[in-house]
PAMIKE-762348 format. One record per residue: x, y, z of N, C-alpha, C, O in turn. Coordinates in steps of 0.1 Angstrom, whole numbers, plus 5000, padded with zeros to 4 digits. Layout:
BEGIN
XYZXYZXYZXYZ
...
This chain:
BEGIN
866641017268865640957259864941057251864241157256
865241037239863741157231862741187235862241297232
861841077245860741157243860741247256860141347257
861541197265861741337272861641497266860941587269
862641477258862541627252861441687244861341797238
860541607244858941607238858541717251858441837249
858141647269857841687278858441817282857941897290
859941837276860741967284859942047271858942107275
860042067261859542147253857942167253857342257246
857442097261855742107258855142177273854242247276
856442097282855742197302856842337303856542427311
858042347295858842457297858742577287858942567275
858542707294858642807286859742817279860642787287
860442837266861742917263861742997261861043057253
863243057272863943167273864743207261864643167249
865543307267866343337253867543247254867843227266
868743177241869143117241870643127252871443227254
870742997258871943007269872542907266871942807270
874042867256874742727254875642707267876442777274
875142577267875942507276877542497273877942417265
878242567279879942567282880342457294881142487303
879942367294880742257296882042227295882642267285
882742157304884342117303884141977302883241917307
885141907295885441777295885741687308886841687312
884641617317885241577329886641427329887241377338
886741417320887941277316888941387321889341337332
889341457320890741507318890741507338891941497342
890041517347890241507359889741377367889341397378
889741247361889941107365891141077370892241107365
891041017383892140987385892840827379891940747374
893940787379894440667375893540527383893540407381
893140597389892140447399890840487387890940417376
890340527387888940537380888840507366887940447360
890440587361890540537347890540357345890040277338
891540347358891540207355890140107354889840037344
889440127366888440127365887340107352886839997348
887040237347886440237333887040137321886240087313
888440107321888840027312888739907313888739837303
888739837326888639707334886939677330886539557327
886039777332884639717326884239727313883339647308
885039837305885239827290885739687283885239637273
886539657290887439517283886539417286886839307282
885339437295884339327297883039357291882039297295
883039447282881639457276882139427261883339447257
880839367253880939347242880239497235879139557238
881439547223881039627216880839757226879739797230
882139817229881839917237882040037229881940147235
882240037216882440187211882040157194881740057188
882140287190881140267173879940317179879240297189
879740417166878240487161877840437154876740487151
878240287142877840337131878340217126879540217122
877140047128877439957122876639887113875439877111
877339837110876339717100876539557106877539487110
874939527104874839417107874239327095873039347092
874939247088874439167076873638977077874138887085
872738957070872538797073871838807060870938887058
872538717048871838667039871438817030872438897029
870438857024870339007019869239087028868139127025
869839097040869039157047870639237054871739187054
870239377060871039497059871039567068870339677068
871639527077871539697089872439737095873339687102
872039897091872939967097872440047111871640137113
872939987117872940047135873940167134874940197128
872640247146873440427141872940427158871940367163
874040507163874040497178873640687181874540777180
872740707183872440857184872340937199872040877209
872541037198872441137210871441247204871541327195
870441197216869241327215869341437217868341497214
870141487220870641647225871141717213871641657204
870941817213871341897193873341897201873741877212
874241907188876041927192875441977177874441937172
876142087172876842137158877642037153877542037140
878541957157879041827150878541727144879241657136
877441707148876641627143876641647122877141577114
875841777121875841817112876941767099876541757087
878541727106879241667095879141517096879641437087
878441477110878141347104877141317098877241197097
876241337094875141307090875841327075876041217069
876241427071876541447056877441327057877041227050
878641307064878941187059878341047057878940967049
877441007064876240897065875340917057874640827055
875041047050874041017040874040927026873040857022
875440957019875240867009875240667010875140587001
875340637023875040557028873240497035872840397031
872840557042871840577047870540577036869540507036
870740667028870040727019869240627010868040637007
870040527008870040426998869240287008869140167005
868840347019867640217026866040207021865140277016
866040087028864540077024863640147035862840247032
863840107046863040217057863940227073864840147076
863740297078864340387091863240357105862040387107
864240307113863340227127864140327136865340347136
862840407144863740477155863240457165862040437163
863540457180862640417191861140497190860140437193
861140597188859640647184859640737173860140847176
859240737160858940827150858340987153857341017159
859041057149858441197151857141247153856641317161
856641147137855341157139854341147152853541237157
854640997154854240957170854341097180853341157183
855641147185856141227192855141337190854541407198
855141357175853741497173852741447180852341517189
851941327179850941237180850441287195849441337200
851741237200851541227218851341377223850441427230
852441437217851941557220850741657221850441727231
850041647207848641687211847741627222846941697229
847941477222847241437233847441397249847041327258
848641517246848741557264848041757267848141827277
847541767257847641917256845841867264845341947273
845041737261844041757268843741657281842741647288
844941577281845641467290847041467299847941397295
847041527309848541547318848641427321849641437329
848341287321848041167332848941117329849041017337
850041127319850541047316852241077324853141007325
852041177328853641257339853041307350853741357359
851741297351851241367366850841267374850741147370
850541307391850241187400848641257399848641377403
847341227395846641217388845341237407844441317410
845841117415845041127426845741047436846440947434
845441077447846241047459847141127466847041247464
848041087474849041207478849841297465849841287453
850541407474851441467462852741397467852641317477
854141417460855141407466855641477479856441447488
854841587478855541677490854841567503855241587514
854241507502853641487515854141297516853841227526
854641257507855641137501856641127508857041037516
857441297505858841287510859341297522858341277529
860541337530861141367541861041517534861441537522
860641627543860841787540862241817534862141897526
863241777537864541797540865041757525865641837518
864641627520864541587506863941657498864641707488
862841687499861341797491862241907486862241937474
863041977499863342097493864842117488865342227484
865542007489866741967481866541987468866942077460
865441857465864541837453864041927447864241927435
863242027453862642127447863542277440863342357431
864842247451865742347442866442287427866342337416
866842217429867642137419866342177405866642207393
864942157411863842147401863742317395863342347383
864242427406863542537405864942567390864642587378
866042557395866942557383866142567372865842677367
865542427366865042417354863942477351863442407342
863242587354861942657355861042537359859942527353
861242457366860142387375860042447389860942457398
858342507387857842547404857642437411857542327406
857742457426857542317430856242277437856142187445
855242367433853642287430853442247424852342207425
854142217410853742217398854842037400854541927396
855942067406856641967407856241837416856841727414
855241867427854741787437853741717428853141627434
853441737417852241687409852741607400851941547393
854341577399854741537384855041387387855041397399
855241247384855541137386856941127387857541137377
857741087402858941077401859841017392861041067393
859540907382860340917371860441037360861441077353
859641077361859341197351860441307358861341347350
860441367370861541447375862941407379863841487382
862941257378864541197379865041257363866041327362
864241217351864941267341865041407340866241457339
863941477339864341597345865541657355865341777354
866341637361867241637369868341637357868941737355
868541537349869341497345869641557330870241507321
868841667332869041797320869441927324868642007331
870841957319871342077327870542197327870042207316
870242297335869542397330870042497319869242597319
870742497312871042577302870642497293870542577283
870142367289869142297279867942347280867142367270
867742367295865942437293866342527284865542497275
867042627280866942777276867342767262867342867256
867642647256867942637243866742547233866142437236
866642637221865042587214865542517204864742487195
867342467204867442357192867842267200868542197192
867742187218868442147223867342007217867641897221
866542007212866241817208866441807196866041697191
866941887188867641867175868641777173869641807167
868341657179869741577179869941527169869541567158
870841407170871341267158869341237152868741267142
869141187162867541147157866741217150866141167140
866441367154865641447145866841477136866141477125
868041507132868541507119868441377111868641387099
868141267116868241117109866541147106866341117094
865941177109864641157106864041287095862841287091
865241387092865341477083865641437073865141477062
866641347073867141267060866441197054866441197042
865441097065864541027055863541067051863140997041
862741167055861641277051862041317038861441307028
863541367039864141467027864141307010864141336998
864141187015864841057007863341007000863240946989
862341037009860840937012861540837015862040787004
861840757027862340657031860740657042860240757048
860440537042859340507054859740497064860840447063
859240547078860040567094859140457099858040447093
859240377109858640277118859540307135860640337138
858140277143858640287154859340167161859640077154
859440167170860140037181859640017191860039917198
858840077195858640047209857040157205856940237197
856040117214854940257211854840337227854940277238
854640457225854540537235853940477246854640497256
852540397249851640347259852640277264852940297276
853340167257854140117265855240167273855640127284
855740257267856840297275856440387282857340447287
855040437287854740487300854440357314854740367326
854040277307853640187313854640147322854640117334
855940147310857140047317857740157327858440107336
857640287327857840407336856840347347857540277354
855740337351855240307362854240207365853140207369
855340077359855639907362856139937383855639857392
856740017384856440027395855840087409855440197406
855540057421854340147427855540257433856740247437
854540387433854840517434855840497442857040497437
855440467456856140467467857340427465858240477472
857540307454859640257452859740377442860640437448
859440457432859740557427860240667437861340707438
859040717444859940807454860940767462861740857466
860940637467862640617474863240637467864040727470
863340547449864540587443864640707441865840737439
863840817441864340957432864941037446865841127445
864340967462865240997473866740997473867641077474
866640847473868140797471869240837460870440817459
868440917452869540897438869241047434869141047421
868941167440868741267436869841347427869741407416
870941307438872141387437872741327425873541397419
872441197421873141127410872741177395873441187385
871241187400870741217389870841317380870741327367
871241417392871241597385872741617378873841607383
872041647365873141647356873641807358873141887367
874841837347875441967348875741987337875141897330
876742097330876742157320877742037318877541977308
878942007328880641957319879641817322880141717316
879041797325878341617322877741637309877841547301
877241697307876541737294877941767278877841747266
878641817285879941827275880641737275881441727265
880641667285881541507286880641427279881041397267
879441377283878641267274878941297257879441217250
878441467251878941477236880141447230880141377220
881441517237882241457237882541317233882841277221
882441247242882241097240881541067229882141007221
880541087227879541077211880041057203880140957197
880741177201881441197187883041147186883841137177
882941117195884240997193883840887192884640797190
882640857194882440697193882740637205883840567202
882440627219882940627226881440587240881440607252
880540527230879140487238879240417254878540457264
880040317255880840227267881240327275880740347285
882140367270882340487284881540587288881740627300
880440657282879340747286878940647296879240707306
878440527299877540447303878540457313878340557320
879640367316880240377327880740497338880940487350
881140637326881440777335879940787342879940827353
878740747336877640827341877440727357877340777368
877540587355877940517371878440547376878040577388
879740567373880840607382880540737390880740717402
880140877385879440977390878640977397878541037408
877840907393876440847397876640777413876040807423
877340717412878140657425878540737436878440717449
879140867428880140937442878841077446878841157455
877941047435877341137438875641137448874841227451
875641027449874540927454874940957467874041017473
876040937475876440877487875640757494875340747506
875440697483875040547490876040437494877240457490
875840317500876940237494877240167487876240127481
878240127485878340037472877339937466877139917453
876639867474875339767473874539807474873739747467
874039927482872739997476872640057460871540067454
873940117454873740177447874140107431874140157420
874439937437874539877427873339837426873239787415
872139837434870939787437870239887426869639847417
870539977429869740097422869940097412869040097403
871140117409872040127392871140027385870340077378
871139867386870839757379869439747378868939667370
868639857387867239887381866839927372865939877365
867740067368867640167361868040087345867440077335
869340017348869639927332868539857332867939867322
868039757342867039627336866139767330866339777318
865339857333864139927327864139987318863239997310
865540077317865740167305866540127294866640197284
867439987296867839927284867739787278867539747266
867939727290867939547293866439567285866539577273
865139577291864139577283863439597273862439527270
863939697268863739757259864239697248863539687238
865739657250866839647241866039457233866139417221
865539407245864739287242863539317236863239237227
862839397238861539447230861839497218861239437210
862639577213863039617203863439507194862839527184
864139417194864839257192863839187186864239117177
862539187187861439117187860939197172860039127166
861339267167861039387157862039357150861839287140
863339397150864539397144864439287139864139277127
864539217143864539067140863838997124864238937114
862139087131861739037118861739137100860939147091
863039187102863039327092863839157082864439057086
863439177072863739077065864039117047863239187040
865239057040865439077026865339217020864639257012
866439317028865939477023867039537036867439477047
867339657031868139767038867239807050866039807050
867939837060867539957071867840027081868939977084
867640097088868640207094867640157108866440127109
868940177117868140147129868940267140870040257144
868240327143868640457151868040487165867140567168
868940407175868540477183869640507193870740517189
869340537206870140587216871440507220871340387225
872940567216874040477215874240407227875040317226
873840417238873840337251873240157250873640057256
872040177237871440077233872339977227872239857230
873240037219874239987211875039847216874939737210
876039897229877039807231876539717248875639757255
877139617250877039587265876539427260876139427248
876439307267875739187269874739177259874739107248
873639287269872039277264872139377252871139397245
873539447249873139557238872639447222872539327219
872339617214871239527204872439447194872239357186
873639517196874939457187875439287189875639197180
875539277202875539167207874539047203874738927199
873539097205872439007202872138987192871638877191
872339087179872439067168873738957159873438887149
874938957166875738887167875138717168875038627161
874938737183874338577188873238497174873238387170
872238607169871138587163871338537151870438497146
873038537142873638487134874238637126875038617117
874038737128874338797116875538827117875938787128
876638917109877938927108878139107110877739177102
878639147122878739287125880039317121881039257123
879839437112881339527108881139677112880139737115
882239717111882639847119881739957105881539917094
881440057109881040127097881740287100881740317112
882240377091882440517089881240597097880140567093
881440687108880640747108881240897111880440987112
């Protein structure tokens, strides 16, 4: 999510630059798993594409499926999406830069919004044995773990799930998004957000502490990303290839959990209803009413495809989706 990379850049020092050398994890799936991924692919609607248009009447959108993380590839997509893009009326991204500056200053005299503010810490939350699992995985990322016993366990599940060689790089939120949002600065195209910050803390702790720390218990090991996860998800990106990020990251997620299958389908289907299912409907509510005029709608390609994705629903809602160059 972008605005994570708001919080890694605003609580972490940076070092001097360390790229992530990542390997591609597809190339060591076995024939069960591949099968697997393709068997839930062939059941999702719209599982691949960066880069569509959705038309109804003279109203115009192009759905742009982004990865927040900076890739140097990016760079020749954008040039090729600009003479396209360029020519909109305004640019919807899950939160505007602006915003993102916005919040930022006002955590500089407000932590409350990622910290546990009063009551216990986590250390005294957890099983010791967990704590200091957790706390290494944390120390990786230049998180101390006093500083970590204070942080709100959704806030350190995502954390986890950023390799430490991202801490050490100072273009790693340069992604699809802040280059799309260079484009329209550079065009004067007007930016609107989708969702506003308050809410999406809110919907982070819609639940009480206590089921946060079981899940960040249960799902530690799933969560903590690596360098070749980090080079597998880009990978995928830039092939257009959103459906399968979503399912490699379960599927890992799975063997890496050691839960069982029904706990961790339990878990999984949380994490979609909160970070996409709802959203993807709150956002809907906005899209919707963009009317008689062009517009770029950019956000995280996971958003894109699936049931509840925004393609689908856009579909249902009457408009006519085509494949677009990206």
């Amino acid at each position: 999510m972008r605005i994570l990379f708001l919080f890694i850049f605003l609580f972490l020092p940076i070092s001097a630059y360390a790229a992530c050398e990542g390997r591609d994890l597809r190339a060591d799936l076995t024939p069960e798993l591949k099968a697997e991924i393709e068997q839930a692919l062939a059941d999702t609607p719209f599982p691949e594409g960066n880069h569509w248009t959705a038309t109804k009447g003279d109203t115009v959108l192009h759905l742009i499926g982004t990865l927040h993380s900076n890739d140097p590839r990016m760079d020749a997509v954008v040039e090729r999406l600009t003479p396209a893009l360029s020519q909109a009326d305004a640019f919807f991204f899950e939160v505007t830069e602006d915003e993102l500056t916005a919040f930022e200053k006002s955590l500089a005299s407000d932590l409350s919004p990622v910290l546990i503010t009063s009551g216990p810490t986590l250390i005294d939350m957890m099983p010791e044995e967990d704590w200091t699992a957790l706390s290494a995985g944390l120390a990786e990322r230049g998180i101390p773990s006093w500083m970590a016993a204070k942080m709100r366990p959704w806030f350190l599940s995502m954390m986890l799930g950023i390799p430490p060689c991202m801490m050490q790089d100072p273009n790693a939120k340069h992604g699809m998004d802040a280059r799309l949002t260079d484009l329209a600065e550079e065009h004067s195209i007007p930016q609107y957000s989708l969702e506003e910050i308050d809410d999406l803390m809110a919907m982070f702790d819609s639940h009480p502490i206590e089921k946060q720390v079981q899940s960040l218990v249960r799902m530690a090991g799933a969560f903590e990303g690596s360098e070749d996860q980090l080079a597998t998800m880009a990978n995928a990106y830039i092939e257009e290839q959103h459906g399968q990020i979503i399912q490699l990251a379960r599927l890992q997620g799975r063997d890496a959990s050691g839960l069982s299958q029904e706990d961790f389908d339990e878990e999984w289907a949380g994490f979609e209803q909160q970070l996409l299912v709802g959203r993807n409907n709150n956002w809907m509510k906005h899209i919707l009413d963009i009317q008689d005029q062009t517009a770029v709608i950019a956000v995280g390609a996971g958003h894109l495809g699936g049931e509840h994705g925004l393609l689908n629903q856009l579909q249902q809602a009457g408009y006519t989706l085509t494949r677009a160059p990206f």
